[in-house]
C-alpha positions as CSV (number, residue, x, y, z in Angstrom):
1,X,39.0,-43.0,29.6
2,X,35.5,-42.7,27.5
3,X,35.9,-41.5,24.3
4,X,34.3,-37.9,25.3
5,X,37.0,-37.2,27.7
6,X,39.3,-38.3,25.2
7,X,38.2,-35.7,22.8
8,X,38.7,-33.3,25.5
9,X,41.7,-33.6,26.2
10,X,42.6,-34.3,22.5
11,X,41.0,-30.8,22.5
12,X,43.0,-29.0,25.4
13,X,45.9,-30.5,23.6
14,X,45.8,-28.7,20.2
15,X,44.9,-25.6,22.1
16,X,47.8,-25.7,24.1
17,X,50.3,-26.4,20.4
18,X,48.3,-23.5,18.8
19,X,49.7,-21.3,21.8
20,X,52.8,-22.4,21.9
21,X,53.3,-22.0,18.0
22,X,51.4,-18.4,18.1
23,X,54.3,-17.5,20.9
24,X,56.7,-18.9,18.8
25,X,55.6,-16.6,15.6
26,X,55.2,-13.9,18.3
27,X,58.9,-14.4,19.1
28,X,60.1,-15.2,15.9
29,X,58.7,-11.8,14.5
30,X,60.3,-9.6,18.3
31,X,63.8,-10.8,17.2
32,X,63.2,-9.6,13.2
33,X,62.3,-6.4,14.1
34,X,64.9,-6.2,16.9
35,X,67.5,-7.2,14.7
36,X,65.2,-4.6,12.0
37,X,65.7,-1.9,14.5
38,X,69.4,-2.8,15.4
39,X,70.6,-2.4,12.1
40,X,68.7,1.1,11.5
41,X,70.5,2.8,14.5
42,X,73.1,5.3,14.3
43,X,76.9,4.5,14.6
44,X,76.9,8.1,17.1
45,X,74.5,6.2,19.2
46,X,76.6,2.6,19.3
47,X,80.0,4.1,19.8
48,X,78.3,6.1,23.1
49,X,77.6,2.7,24.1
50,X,80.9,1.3,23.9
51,X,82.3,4.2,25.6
52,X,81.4,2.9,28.8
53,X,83.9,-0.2,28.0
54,X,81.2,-2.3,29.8
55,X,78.2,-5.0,29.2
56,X,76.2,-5.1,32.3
57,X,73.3,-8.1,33.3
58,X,71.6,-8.8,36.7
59,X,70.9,-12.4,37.8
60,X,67.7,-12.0,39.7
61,X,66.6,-15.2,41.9
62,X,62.8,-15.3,42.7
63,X,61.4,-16.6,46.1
64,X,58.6,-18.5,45.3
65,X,57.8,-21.0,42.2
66,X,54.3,-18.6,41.8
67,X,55.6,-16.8,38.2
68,X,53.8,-15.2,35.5
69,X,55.7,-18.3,33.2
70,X,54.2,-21.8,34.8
71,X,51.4,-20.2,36.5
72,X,48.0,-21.2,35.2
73,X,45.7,-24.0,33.6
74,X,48.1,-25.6,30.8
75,X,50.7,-23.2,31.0
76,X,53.3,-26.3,31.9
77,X,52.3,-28.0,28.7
78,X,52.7,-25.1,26.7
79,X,56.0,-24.4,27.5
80,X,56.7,-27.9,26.8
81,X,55.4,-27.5,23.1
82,X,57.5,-24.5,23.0
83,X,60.9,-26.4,23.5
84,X,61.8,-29.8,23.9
85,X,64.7,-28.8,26.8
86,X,61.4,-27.6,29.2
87,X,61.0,-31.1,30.2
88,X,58.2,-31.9,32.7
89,X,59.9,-31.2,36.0
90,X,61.2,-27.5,34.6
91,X,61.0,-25.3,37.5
92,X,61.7,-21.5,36.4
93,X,63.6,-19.8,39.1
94,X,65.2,-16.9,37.7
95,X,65.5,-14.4,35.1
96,X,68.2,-12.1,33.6
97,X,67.7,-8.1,33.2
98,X,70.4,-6.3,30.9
99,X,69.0,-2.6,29.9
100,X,65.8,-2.7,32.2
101,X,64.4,-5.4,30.1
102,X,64.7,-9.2,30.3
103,X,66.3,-11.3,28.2
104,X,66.7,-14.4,29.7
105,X,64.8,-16.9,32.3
106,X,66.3,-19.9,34.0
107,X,64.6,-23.3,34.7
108,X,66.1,-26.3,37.1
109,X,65.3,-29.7,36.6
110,X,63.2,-30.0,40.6
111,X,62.9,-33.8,40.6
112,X,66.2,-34.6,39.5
113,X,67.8,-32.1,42.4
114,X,65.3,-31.6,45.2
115,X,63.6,-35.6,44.9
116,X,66.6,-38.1,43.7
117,X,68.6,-39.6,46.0
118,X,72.5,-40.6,46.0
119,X,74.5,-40.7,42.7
120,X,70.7,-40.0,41.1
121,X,70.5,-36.4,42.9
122,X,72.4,-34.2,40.1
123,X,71.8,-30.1,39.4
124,X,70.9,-29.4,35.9
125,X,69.5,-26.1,34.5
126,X,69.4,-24.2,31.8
127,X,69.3,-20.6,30.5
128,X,66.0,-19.7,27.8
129,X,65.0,-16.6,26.3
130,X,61.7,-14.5,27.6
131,X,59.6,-16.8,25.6
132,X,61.4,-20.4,26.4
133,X,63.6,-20.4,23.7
134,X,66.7,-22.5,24.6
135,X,70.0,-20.7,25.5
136,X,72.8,-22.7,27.5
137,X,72.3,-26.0,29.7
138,X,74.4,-26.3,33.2
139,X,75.1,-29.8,34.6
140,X,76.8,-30.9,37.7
141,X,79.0,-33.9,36.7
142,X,78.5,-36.4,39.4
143,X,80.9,-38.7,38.2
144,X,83.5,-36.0,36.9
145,X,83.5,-34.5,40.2
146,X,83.4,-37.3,42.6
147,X,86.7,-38.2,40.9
148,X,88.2,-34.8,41.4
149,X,86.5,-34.9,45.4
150,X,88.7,-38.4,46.0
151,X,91.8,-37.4,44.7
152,X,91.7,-33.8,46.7
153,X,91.0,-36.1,49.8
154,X,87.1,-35.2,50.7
155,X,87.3,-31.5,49.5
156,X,84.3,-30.9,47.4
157,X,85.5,-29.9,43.9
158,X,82.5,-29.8,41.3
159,X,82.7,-30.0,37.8
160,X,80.2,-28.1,35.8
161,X,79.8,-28.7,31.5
162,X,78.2,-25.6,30.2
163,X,76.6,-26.6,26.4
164,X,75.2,-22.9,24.4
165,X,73.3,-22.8,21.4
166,X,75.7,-21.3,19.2
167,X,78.9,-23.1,20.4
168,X,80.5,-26.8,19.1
169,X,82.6,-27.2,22.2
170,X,81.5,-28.3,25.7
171,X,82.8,-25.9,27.8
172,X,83.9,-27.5,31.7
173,X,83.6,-25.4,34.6
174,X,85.5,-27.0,37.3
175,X,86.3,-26.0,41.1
176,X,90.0,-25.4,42.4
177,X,91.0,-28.3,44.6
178,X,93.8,-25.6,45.4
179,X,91.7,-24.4,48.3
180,X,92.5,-23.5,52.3
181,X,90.1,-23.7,54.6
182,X,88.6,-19.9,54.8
183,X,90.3,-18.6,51.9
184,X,88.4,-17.9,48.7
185,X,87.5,-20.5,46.2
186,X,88.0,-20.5,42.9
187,X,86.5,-21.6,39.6
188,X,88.6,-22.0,36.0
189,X,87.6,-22.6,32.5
190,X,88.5,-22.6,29.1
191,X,86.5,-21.3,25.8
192,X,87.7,-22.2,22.2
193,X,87.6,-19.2,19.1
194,X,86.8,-19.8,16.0
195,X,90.4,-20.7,14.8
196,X,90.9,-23.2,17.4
197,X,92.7,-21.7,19.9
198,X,91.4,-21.6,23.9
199,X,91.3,-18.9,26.1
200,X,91.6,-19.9,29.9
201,X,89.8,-18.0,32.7
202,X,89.8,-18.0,36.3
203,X,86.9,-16.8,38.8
204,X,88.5,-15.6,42.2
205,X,85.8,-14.7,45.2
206,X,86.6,-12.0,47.0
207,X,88.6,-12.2,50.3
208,X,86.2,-10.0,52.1
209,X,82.4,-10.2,51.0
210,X,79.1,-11.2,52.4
211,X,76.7,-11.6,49.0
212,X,79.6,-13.9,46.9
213,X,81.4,-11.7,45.0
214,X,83.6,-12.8,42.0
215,X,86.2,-11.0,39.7
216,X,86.5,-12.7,36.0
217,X,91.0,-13.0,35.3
218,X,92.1,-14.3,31.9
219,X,95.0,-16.2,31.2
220,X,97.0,-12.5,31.1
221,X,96.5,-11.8,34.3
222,X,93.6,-9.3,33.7
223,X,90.5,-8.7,35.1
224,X,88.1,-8.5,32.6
225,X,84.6,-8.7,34.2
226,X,83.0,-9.0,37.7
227,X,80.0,-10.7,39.8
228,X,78.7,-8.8,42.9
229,X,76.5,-10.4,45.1
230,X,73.6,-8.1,46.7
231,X,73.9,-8.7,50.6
232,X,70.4,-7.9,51.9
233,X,68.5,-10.2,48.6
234,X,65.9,-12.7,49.7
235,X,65.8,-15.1,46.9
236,X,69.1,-13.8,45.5
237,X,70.9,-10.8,43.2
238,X,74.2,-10.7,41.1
239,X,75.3,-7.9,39.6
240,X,77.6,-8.7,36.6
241,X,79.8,-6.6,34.2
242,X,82.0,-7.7,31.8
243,X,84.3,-6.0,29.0
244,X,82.2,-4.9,26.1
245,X,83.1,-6.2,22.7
246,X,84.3,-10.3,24.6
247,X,83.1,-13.0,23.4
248,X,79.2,-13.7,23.3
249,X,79.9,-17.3,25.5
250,X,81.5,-15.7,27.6
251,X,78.7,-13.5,29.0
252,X,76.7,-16.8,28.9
253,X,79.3,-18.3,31.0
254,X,78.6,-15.6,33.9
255,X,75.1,-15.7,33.8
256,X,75.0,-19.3,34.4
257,X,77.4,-19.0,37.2
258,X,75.5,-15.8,39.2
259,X,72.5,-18.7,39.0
260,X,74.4,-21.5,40.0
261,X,75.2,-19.7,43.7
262,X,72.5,-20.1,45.0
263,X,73.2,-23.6,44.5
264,X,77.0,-23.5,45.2
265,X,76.6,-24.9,49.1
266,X,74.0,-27.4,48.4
267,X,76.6,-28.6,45.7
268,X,79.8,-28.9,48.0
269,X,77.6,-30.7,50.7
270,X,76.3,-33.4,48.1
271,X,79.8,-34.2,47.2
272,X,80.8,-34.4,50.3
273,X,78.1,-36.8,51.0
274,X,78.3,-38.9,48.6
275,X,82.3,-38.8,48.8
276,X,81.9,-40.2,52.3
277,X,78.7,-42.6,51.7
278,X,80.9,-44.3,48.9
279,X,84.0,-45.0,51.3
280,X,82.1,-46.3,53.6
281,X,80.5,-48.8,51.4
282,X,76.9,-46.8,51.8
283,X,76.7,-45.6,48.5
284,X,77.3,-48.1,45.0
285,X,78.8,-45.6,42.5
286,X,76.2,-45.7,39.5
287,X,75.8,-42.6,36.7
288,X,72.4,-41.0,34.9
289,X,72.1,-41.9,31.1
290,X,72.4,-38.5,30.1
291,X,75.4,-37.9,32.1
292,X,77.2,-41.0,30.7
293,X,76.8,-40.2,27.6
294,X,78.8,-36.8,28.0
295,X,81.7,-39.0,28.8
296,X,81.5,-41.4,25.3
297,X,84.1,-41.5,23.4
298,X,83.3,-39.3,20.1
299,X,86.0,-42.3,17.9
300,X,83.9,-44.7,19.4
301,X,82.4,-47.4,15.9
302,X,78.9,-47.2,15.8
């Protein structure tokens, strides 16, 4: 390349930073004044809120990768500069509405779900804020799940680790092997408080539904927060409520799942396939870096 096109480019380059770091300020500044504005409300006002003994979101799926947030000259490498977990084959697909507004977009890695092949063909997205800040990641564990798939005899089960910015557990999202044919699958979990102690969930699909609907049970018994699936959605809608006041991972936890189901088939079928391709000698069971290291032993000596 000749040194004039280099100092283009050198020149596109900084251009593209100095966005990204002008919508970082720009964020930056959003959140102090929310936070500002927050604080300055009235307890009256607040208290209606929790009234309603509900927090509400909607997982809306878009049908075509032509957004507002990777659409245009340079626009890929500024969100890049913006966070370092929009890697180069981010594909936005989604956002998250809660009081009319949007808080939240999700982003799939495309090459590493739609192009890779075999043990290399894994799902991993992840959940930023309106302006690409970084959330919550969502990975299918190909190696976690193919075990589970063997020892429930070809039934898919999937194994999902959920990592959130303000969390210092890994949070595993796993697929009941405990499943019939035709009757309703369902997902567990566990999330650890502050003092240590988990608190297990269950997500049960409705016996009757067309759009995937799911009811959130805790370890009492109770229902305590619910995904409804909008039947007649093109690229895909999920209504979800869940008691106001529960724990902020918690809500992160049901976002993330409302996008994963539009996933959720293409998952069962890759485990299946692979399940099979490995019996029959097609398929040499290997794992991705990244994925690998999840399964390191923290004790290990370095």
């Amino acid at each position: 390349m000749t040194a004039p096109a280099l100092k283009v480019v050198d020149t596109r380059a900084d251009a593209a930073a100095a966005d990204a770091a002008r919508d970082a300020r720009a964020e930056a500044l959003e959140q102090a004044a929310a936070e500002t504005k927050t604080k300055g409300k009235s307890t009256k006002k607040t208290s209606k809120r929790a009234s309603d003994g509900w927090d509400r979101f909607l997982v809306d799926i878009w049908i075509t990768d032509l957004n507002f947030t990777e659409f245009g000259i340079y626009k890929r490498t500024r969100n890049r500069a913006k966070s370092r977990q929009f890697t180069s084959d981010m594909d936005i697909f989604g956002e998250i509405i809660e009081n009319g507004e949007r808080t939240g977009l999700f982003g799939y890695r495309e090459e590493a779900w739609k192009k890779a092949q075999g043990m290399d063909k894994r799902l991993v997205f992840k959940l930023f804020t309106p302006n690409l800040g970084w959330r919550a990641t969502m990975d299918l564990m190909i190696g976690r799940s193919l075990q589970q798939t063997i020892g429930a005899r070809g039934l898919p089960v999937m194994t999902y680790s959920i990592n959130t910015d303000d969390d210092n557990y890994i949070i595993y999202l796993e697929r009941s092997a405990n499943k019939w044919p035709f009757m309703p699958e369902h997902f567990s979990f566990f999330i650890i408080d502050g003092k240590g102690q988990p608190e297990f969930y269950r997500l049960k699909r409705a016996f009757i539904n067309l759009g995937g609907d799911y009811a959130l049970i805790n370890q009492r018994g109770e229902t305590v927060g619910y995904l409804d699936g909008k039947v007649l959605s093109i690229g895909g809608k999920w209504k979800g409520q869940i008691r106001a006041g529960a724990d902020k991972r918690l809500m992160t936890v049901m976002k993330l799942f409302g996008a994963m189901m539009i996933f959720n088939g293409d998952c069962r079928r890759h485990m299946k396939r692979l399940y099979k391709g490995m019996l029959a000698g097609k398929i040499k069971p290997d794992l991705d870096r990244q994925e690998a290291d999840l399964y390191m032993n923290p004790r290990r000596v370095r």
